[in-house]
Residue frames relative to the residue before (quaternion, step in Angstrom):
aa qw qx qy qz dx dy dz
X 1.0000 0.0000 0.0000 0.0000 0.00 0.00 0.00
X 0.0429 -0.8423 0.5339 -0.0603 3.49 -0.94 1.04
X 0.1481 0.5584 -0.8106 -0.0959 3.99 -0.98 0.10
X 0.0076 0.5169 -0.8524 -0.0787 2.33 -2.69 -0.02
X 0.6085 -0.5848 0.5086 0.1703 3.15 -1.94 0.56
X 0.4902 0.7661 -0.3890 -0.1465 3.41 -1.45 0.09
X 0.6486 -0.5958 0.2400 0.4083 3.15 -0.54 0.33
X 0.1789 -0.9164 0.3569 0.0274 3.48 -0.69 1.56
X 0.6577 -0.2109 0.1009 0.7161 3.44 1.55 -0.29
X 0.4548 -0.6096 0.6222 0.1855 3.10 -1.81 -0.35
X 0.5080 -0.6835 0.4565 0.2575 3.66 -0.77 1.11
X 0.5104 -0.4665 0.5117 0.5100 3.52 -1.12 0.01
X 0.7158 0.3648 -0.3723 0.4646 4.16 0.52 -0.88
X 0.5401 -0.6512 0.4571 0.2742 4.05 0.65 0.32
X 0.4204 0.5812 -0.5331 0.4486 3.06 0.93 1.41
X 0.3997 -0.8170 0.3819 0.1643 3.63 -0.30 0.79
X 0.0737 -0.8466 0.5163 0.1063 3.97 -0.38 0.67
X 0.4601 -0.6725 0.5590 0.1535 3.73 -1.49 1.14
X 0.1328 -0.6590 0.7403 -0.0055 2.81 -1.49 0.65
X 0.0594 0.7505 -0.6557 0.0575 3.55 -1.26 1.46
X 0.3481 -0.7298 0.5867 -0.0452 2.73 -1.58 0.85
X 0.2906 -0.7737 0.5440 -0.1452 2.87 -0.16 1.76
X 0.0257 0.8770 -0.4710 0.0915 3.55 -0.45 1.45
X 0.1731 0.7148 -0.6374 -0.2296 3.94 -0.48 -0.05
X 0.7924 -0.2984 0.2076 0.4898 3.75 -1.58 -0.59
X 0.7699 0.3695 -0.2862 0.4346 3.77 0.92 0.09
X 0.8424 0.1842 -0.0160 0.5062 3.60 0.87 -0.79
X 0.3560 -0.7606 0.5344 0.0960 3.44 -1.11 0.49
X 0.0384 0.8953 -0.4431 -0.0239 3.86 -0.68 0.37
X 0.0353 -0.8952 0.4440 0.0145 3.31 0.26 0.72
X 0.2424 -0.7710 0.5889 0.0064 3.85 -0.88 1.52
X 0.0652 -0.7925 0.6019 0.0734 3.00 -1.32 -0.16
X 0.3346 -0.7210 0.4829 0.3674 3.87 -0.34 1.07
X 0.6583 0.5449 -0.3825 0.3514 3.64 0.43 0.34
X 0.6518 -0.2065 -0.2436 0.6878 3.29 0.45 2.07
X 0.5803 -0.6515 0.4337 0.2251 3.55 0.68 0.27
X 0.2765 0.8789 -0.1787 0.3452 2.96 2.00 1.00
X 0.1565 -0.8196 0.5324 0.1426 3.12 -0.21 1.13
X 0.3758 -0.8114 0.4462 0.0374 3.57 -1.02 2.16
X 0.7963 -0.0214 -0.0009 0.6045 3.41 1.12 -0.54
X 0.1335 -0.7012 0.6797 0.1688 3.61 -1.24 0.35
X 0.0117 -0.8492 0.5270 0.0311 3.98 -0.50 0.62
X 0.1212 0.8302 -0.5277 0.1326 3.18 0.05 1.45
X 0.3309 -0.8449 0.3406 0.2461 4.12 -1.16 0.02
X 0.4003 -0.7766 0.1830 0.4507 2.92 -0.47 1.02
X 0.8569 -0.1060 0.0627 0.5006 3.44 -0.96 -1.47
X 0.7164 0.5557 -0.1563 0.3919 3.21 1.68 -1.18
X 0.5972 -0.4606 0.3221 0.5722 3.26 1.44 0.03
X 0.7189 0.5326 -0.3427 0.2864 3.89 0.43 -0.67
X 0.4093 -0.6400 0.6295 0.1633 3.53 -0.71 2.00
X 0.1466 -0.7152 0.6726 -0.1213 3.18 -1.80 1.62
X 0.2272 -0.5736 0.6713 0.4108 3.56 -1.06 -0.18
X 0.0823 -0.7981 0.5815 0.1345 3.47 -1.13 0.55
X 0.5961 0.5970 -0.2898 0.4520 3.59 1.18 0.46
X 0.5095 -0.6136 0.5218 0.3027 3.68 -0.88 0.68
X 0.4878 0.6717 -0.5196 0.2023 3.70 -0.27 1.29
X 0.3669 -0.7287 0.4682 0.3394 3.82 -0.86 -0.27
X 0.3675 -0.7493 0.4860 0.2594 3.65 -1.08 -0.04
X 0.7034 -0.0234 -0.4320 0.5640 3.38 0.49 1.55
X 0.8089 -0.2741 0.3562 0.3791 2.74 -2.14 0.70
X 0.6076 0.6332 -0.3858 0.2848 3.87 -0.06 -1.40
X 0.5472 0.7322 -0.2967 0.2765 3.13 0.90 -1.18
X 0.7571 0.5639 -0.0168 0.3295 2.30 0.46 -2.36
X 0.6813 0.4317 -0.1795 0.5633 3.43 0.84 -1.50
X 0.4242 0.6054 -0.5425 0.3991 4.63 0.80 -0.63
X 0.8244 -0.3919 0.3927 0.1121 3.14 -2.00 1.06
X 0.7712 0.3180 -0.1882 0.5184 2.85 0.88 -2.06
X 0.5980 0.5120 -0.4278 0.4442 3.64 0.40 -1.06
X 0.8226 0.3489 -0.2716 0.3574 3.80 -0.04 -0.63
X 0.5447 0.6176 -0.3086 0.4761 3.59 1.65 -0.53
X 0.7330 0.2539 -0.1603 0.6103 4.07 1.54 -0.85
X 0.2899 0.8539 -0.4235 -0.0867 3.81 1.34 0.22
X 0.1566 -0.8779 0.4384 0.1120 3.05 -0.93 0.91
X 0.4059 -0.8463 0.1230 0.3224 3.00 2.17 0.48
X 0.2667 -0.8847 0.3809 0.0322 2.96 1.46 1.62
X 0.8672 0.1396 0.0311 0.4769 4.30 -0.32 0.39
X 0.6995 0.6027 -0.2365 0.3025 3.62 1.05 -1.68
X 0.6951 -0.4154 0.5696 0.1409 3.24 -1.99 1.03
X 0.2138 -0.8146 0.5376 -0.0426 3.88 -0.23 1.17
X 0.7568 0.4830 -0.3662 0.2444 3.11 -0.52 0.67
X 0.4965 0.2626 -0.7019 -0.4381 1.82 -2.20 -0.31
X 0.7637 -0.1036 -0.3863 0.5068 3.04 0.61 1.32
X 0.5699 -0.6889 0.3844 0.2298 3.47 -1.03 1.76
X 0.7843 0.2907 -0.2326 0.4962 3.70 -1.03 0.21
X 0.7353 -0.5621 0.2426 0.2906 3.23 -1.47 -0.70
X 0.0968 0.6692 -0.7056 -0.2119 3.68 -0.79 -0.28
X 0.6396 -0.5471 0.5290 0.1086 2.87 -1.92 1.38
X 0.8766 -0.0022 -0.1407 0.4602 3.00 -1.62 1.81
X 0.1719 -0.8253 0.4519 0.2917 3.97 1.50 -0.48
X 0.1951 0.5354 -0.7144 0.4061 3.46 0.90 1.62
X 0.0149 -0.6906 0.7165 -0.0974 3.29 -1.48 1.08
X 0.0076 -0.8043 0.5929 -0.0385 3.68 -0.48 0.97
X 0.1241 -0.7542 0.6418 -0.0616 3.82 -0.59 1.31
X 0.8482 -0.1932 0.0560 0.4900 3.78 -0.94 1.00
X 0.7146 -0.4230 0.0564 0.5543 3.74 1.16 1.05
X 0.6862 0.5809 -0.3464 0.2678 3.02 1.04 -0.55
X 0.1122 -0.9091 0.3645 0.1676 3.72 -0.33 0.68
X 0.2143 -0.8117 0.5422 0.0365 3.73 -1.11 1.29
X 0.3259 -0.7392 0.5725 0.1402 3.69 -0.84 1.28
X 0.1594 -0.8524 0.4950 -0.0550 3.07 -0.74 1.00
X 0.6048 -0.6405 0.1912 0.4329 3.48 -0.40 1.00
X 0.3396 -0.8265 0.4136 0.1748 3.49 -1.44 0.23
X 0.1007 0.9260 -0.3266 0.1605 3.36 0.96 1.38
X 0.8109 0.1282 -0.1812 0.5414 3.46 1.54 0.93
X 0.6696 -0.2474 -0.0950 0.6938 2.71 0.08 2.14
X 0.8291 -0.3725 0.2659 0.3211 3.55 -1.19 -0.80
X 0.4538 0.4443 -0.4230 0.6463 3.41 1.98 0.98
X 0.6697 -0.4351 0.5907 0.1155 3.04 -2.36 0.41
X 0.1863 0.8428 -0.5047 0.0151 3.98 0.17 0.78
X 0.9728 -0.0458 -0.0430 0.2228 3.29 -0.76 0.66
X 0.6987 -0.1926 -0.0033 0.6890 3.05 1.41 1.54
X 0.6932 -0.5307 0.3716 0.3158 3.41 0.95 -0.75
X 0.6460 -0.2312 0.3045 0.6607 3.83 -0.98 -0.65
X 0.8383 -0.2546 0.0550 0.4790 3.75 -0.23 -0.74
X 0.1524 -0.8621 0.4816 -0.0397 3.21 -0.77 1.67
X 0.8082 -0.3304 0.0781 0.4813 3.20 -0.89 0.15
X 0.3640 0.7008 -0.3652 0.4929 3.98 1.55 -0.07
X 0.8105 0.2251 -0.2231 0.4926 3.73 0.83 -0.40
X 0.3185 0.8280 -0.3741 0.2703 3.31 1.30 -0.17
X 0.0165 -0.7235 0.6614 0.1971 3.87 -0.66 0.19
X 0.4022 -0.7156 0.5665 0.0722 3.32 -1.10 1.84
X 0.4376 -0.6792 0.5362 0.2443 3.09 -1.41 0.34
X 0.2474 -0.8768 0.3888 0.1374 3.75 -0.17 1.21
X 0.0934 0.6781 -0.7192 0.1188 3.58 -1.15 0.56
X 0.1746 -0.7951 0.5793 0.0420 3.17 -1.04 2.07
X 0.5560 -0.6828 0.4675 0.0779 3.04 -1.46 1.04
X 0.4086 0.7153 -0.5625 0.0704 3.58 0.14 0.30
X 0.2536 0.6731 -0.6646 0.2022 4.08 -1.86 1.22
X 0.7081 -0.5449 0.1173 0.4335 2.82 -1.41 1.12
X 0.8095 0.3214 -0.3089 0.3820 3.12 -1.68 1.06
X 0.8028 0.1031 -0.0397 0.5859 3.35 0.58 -1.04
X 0.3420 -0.6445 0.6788 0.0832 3.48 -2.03 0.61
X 0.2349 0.7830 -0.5690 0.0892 3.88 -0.60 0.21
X 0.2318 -0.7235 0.6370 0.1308 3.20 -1.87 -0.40
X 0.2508 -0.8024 0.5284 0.1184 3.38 -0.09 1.55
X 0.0505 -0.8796 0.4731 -0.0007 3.54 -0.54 0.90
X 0.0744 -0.9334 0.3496 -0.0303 3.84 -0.25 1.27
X 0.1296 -0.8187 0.5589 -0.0230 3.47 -0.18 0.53
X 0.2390 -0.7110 0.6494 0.1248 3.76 -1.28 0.84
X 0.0179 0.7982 -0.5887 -0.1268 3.67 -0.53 0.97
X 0.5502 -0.6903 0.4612 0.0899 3.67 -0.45 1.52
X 0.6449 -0.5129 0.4446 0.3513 3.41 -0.60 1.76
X 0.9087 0.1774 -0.1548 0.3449 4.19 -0.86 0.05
X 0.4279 0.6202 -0.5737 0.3213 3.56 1.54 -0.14
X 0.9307 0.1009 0.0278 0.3504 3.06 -1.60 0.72
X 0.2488 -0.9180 0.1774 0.2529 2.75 2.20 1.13
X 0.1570 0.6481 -0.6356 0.3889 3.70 0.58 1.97
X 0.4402 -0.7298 0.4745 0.2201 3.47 -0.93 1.21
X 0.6436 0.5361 -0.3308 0.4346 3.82 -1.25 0.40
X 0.3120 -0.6469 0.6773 0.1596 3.32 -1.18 0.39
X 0.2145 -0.8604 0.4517 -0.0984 3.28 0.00 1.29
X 0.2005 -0.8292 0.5214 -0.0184 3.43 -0.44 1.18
X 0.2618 0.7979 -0.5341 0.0979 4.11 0.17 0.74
X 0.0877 -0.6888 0.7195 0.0098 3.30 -1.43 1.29
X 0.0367 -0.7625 0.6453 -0.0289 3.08 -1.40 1.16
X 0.1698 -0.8112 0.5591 -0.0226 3.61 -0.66 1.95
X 0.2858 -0.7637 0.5783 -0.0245 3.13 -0.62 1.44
X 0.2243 0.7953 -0.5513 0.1148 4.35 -0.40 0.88
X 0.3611 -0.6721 0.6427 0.0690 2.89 -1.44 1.02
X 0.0239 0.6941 -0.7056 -0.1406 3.87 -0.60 0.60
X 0.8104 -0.2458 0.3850 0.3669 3.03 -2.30 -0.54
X 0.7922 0.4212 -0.1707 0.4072 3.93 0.73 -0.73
X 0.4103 -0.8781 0.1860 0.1614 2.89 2.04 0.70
X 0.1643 0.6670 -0.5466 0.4788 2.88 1.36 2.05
X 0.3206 -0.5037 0.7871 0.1549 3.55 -1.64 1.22
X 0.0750 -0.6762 0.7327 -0.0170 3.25 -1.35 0.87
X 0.0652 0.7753 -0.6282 -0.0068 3.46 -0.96 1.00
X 0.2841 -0.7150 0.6379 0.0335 3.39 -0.96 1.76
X 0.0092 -0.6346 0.7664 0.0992 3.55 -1.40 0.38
X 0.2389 0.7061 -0.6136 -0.2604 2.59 -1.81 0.37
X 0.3013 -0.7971 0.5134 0.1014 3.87 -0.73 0.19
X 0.0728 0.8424 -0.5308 -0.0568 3.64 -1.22 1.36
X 0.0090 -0.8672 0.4615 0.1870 3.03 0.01 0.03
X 0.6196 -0.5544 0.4791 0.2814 3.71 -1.71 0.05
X 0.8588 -0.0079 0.0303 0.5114 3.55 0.98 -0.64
X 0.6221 -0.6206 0.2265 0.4201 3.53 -0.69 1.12
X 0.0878 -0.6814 0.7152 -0.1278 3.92 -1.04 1.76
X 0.1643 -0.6946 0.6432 0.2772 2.95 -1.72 -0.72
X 0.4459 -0.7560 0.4696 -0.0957 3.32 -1.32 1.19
X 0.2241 0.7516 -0.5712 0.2423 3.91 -0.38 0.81
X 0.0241 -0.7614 0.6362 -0.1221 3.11 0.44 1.41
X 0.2439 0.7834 -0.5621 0.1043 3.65 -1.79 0.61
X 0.3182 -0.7936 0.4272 0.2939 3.46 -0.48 0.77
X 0.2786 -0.8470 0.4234 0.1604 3.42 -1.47 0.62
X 0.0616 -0.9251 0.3622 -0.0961 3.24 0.86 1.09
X 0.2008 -0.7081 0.6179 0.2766 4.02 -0.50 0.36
X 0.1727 0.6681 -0.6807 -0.2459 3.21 -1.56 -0.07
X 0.0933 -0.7947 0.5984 0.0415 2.57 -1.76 0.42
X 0.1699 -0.9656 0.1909 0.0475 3.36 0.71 1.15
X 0.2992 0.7362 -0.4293 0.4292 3.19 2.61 0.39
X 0.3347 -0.6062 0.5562 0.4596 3.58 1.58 -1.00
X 0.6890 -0.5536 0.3001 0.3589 3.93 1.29 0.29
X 0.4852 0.7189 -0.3901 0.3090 3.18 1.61 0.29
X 0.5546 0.1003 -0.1052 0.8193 3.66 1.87 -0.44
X 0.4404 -0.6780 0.5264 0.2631 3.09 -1.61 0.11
X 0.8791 -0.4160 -0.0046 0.2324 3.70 -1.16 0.43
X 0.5035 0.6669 -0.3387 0.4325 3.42 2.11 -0.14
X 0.7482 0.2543 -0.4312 0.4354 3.30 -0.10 0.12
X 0.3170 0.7286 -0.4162 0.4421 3.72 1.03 0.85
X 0.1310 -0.7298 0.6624 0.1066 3.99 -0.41 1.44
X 0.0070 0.6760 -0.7289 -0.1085 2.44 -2.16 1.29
X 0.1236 -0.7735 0.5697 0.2487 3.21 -0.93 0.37
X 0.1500 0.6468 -0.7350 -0.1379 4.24 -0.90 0.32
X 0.7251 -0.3726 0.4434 0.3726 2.76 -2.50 0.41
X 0.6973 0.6254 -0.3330 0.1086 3.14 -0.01 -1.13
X 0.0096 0.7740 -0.6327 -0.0214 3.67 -0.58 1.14
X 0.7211 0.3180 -0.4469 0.4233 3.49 0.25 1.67
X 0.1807 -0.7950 0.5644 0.1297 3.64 -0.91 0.34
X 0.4725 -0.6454 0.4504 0.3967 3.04 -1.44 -0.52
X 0.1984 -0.8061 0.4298 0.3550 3.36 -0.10 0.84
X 0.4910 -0.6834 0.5398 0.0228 3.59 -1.87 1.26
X 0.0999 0.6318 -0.7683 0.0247 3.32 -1.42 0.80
X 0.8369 -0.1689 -0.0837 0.5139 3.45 -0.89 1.90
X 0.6102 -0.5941 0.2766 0.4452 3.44 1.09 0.99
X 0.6479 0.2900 -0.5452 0.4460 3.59 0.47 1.02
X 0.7435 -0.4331 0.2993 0.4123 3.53 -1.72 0.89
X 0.3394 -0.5422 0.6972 0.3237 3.55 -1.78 -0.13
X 0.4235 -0.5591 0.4851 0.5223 3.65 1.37 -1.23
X 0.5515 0.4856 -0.4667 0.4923 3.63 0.84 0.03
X 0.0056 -0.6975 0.6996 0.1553 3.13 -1.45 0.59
X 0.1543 -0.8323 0.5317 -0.0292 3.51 -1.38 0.91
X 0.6531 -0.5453 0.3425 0.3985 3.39 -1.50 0.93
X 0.2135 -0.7942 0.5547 0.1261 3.51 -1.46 0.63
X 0.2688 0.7376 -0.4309 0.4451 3.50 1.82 0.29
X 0.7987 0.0136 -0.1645 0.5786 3.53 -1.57 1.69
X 0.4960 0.6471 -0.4558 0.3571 4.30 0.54 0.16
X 0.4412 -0.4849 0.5350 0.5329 3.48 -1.14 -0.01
X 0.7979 0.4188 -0.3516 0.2537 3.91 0.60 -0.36
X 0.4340 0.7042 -0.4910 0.2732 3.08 1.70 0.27
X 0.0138 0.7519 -0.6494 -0.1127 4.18 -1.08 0.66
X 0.3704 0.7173 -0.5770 0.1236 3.85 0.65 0.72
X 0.7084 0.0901 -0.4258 0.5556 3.34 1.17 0.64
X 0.4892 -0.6925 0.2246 0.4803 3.33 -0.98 0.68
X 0.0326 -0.7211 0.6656 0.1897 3.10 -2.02 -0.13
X 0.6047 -0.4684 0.3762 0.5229 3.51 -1.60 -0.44
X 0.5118 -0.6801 0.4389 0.2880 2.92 -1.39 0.72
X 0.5667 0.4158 -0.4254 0.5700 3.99 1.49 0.33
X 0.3857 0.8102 -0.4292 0.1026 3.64 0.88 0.30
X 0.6295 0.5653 -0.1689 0.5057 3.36 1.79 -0.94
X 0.2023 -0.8271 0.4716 0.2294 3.67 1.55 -0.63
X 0.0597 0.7668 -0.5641 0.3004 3.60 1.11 1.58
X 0.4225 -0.7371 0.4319 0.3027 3.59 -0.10 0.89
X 0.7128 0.3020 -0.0988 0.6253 3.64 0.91 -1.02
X 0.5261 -0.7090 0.3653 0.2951 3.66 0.52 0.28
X 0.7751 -0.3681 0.3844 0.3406 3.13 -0.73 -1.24
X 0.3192 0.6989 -0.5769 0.2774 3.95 -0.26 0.96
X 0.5165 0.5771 -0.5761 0.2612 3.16 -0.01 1.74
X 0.2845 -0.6895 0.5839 0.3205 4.00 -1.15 -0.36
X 0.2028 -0.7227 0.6608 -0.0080 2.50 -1.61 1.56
X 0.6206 -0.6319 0.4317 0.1710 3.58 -1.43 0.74
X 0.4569 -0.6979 0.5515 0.0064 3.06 -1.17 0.76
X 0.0702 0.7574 -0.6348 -0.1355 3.79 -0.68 0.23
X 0.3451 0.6045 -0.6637 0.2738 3.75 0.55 1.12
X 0.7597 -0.3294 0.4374 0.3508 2.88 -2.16 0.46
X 0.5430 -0.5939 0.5262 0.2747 3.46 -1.53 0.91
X 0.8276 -0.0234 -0.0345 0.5598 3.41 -1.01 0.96
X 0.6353 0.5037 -0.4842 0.3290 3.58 0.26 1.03
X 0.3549 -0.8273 0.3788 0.2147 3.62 -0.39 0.86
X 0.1225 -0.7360 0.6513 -0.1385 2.89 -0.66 2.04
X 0.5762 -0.5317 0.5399 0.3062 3.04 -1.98 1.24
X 0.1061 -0.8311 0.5392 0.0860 4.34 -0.46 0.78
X 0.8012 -0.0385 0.2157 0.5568 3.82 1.01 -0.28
X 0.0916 -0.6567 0.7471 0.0466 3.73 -1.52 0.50
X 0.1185 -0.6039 0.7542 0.2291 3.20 -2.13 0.51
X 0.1119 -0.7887 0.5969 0.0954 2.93 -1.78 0.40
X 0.0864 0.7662 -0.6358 -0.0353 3.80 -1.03 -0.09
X 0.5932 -0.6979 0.3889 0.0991 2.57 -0.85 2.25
X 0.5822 0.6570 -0.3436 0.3336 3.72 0.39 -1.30
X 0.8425 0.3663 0.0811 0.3867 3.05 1.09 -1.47
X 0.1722 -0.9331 0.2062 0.2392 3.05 1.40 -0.91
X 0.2491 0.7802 -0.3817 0.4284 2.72 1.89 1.19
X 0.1691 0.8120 -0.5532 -0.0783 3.23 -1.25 0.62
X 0.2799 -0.7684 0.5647 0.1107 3.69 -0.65 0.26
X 0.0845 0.8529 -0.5152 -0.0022 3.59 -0.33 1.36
X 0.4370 -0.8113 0.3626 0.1387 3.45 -0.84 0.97
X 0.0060 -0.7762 0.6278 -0.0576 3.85 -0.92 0.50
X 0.0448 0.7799 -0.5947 0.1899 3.27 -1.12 0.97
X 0.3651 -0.7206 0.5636 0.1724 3.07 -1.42 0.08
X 0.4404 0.7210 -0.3514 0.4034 3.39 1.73 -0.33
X 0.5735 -0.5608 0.4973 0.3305 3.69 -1.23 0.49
X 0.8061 0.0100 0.0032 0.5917 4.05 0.34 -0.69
X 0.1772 -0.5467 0.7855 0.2296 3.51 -1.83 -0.67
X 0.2270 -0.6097 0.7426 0.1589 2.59 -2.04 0.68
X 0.0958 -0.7772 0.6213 -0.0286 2.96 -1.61 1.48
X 0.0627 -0.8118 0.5481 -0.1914 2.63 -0.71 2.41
X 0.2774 -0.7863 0.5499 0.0478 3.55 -0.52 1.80
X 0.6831 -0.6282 0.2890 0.2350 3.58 0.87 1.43
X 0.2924 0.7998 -0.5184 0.0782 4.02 0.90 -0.17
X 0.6822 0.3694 -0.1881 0.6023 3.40 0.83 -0.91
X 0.3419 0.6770 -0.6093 0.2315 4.05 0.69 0.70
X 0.5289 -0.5747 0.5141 0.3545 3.92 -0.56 0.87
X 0.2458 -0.6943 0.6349 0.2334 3.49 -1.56 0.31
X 0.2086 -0.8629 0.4563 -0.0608 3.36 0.25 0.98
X 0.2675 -0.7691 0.5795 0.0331 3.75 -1.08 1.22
X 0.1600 0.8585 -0.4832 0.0616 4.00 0.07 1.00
X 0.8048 0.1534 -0.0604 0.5703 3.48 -0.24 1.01
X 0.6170 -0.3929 0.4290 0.5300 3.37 1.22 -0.31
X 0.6970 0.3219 -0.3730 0.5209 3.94 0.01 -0.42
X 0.3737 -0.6053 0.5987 0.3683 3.87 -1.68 0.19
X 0.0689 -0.7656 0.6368 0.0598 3.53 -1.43 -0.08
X 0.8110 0.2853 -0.2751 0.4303 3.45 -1.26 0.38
X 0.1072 0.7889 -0.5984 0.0898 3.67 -0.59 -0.92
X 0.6686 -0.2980 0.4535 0.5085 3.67 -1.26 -0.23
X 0.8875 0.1514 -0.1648 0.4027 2.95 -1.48 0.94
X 0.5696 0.6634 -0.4296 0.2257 3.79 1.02 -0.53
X 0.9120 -0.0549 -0.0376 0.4049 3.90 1.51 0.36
X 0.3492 -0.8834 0.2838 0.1307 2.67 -0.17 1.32
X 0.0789 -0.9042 0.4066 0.1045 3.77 -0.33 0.81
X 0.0368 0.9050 -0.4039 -0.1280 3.68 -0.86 0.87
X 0.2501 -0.8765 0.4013 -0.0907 2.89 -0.12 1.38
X 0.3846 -0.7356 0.5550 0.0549 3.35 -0.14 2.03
X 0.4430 0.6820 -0.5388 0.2196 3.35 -1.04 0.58
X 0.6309 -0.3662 0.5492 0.4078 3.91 -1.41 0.24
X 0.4155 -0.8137 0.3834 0.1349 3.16 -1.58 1.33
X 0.7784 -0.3663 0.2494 0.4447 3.57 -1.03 0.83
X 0.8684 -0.1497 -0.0908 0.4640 3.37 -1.20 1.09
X 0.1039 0.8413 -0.5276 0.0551 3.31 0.74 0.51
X 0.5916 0.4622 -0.4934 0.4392 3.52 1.23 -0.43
X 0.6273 0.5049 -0.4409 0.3964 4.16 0.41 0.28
X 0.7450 0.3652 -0.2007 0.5209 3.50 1.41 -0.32
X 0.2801 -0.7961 0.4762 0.2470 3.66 -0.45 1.50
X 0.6114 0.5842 -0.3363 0.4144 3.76 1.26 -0.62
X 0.5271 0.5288 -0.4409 0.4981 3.71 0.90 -0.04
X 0.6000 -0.3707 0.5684 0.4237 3.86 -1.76 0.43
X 0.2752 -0.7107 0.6112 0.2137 3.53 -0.78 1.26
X 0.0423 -0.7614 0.6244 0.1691 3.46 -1.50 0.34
X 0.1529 -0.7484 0.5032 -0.4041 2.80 0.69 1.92
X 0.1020 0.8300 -0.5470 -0.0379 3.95 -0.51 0.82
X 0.0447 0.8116 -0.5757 -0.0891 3.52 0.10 0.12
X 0.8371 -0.3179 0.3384 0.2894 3.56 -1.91 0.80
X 0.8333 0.0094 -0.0735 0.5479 3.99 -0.50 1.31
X 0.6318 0.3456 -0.4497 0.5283 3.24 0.96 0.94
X 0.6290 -0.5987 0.4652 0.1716 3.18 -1.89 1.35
X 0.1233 -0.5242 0.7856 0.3049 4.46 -0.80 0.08
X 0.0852 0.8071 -0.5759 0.0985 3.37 -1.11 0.54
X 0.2622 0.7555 -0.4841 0.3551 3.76 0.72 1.75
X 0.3291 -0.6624 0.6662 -0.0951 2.85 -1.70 1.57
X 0.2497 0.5915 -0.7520 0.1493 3.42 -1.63 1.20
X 0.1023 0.7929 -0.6000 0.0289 3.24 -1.57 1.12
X 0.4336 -0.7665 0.4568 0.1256 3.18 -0.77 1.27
X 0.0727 0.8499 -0.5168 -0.0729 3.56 -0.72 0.49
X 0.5455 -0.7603 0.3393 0.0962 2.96 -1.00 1.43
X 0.3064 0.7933 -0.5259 0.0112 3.57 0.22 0.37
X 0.2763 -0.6644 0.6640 0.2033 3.67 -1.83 0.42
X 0.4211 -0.7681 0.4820 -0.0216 3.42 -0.53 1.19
């Protein structure tokens, strides 16, 4: 097991952001305290050949370019303060009510104009037996992105020997908010040689929320014999949904207990990436609206180029009393688990 430091870019305000790289004898991982973003994942396939298999770039610059931030599709980054959407961004918290920005279509998505995805964390590396990490922490200030509370959020990233990515949250806060923290990672486990349809997933989940314009109704329904049903696996271009896939499906695990929820795979390769959490749903987004993007001179990404699942409490949940509230109030702990294992097959 190994980390190391380095220097990854420079902010526009001349503060300077790291990038570690967390290593054991098979894979590689590579953060950054700047959204708390995970830039690359290098793993191998069946034949031995080490790949990135994630949607990221190799310098800061990137990240911060016109184009990358003009189509953002929040390559790797740490959501919040609260992931997905709430509707019309009217949020109302013990009567009191707070308008939140409108940055997709006519809802509030992910934290807002700039959420916790641009943030520069405070870093503190982890290294004991077995495992390597980087506990990363960030103070969001009573009115950012006008969400009430001084908000306290640490997010430990670890690599062990059995080549699980463990992602810890936690989250305090001073005065009653809400919270839906989640990471937004692509994969893509061709290493980018095809994109993400002919990739199997399989999740537990045989319910969803059902959508209008991608926010809840409050009904949640069965997803068994659907194009959205994955309790056994399939390809994810198997249903021939023109725009793929960008919804959240339910869980029936135990609150706050970490349960194995789903695996991807791609055969070609023999990579796979199973999933575990503690989170009520995931959103499974097959990347349609991923920017095509010119770096160095070569394109990359495009529609479909990754595929991202992202464990987490369900869209606007603050409009729906029957959903897991994510509701935080004063002397209580956010406390969420999700860990990815890496396997080659």
């Amino acid at each position: 097991m190994n980390i190391t430091t380095s220097t990854f870019g420079t902010l526009k305000d001349g503060t300077e952001a790291k990038l570690f790289t967390l290593s054991n004898d098979n894979i590689t991982i590579k953060i950054t305290n700047y959204g708390a973003i995970i830039t690359a994942v290098d793993m191998p396939n069946k034949n031995g050949s080490i790949d990135n298999v994630v949607c990221g770039f190799e310098k800061l610059e990137t990240y911060l370019s016109d184009e990358y931030l003009g189509s953002y599709p929040y390559f790797g980054a740490i959501i919040g303060r609260f992931g997905n959407r709430i509707a019309k961004g009217e949020l109302e918290i013990n009567g009191e009510k707070y308008q939140l920005a409108i940055n997709n279509g006519p809802n509030s998505l992910h934290g807002g104009n700039i959420g916790f995805d641009r943030k520069l964390f405070d870093a503190e590396i982890i290294e004991e037996a077995g495992e390597v990490g980087v506990k990363l922490t960030y103070l969001s200030p009573d009115g950012e992105e006008n969400y009430p509370g001084n908000l306290k959020v640490t997010c430990i990233y670890t690599l062990n020997k059995e080549n699980e990515l463990g992602i810890q949250y936690y989250a305090e806060t001073d005065k009653t908010t809400v919270v839906n923290l989640t990471n937004h990672t692509y994969f893509n486990l061709s290493a980018f040689k095809e994109n993400v349809l002919n990739h199997e997933l399989e999740l537990t989940a045989t319910k969803m929320t059902e959508m209008i314009d991608q926010i809840p109704t409050g009904k949640i329904i069965p997803v068994v014999g659907t194009a959205y049903d994955f309790n056994t696996p399939r390809k994810l271009g198997a249903a021939g949904l023109e725009m793929g896939y960008d919804d959240n499906y339910v869980f029936d695990n135990e609150p706050n207990e970490l349960e194995y929820v789903g695996a991807l795979s791609e055969a070609q390769s023999g990579r796979k990436v199973e999933v575990y959490t503690t989170q009520p749903g995931i959103q499974l987004y097959t990347g349609y609206w991923n920017p095509e993007l010119t770096i160095d001179g070569k394109k990359r990404f495009g529609k479909f180029s990754g595929v991202a699942l992202e464990t987490q409490h369900f869209p606007d949940s603050v409009h729906h009393r029957k959903f897991p509230t994510t509701l935080l109030k004063p002397g209580e702990i956010y406390d969420q688990k999700t860990v990815y294992k890496f396997i080659t097959e």
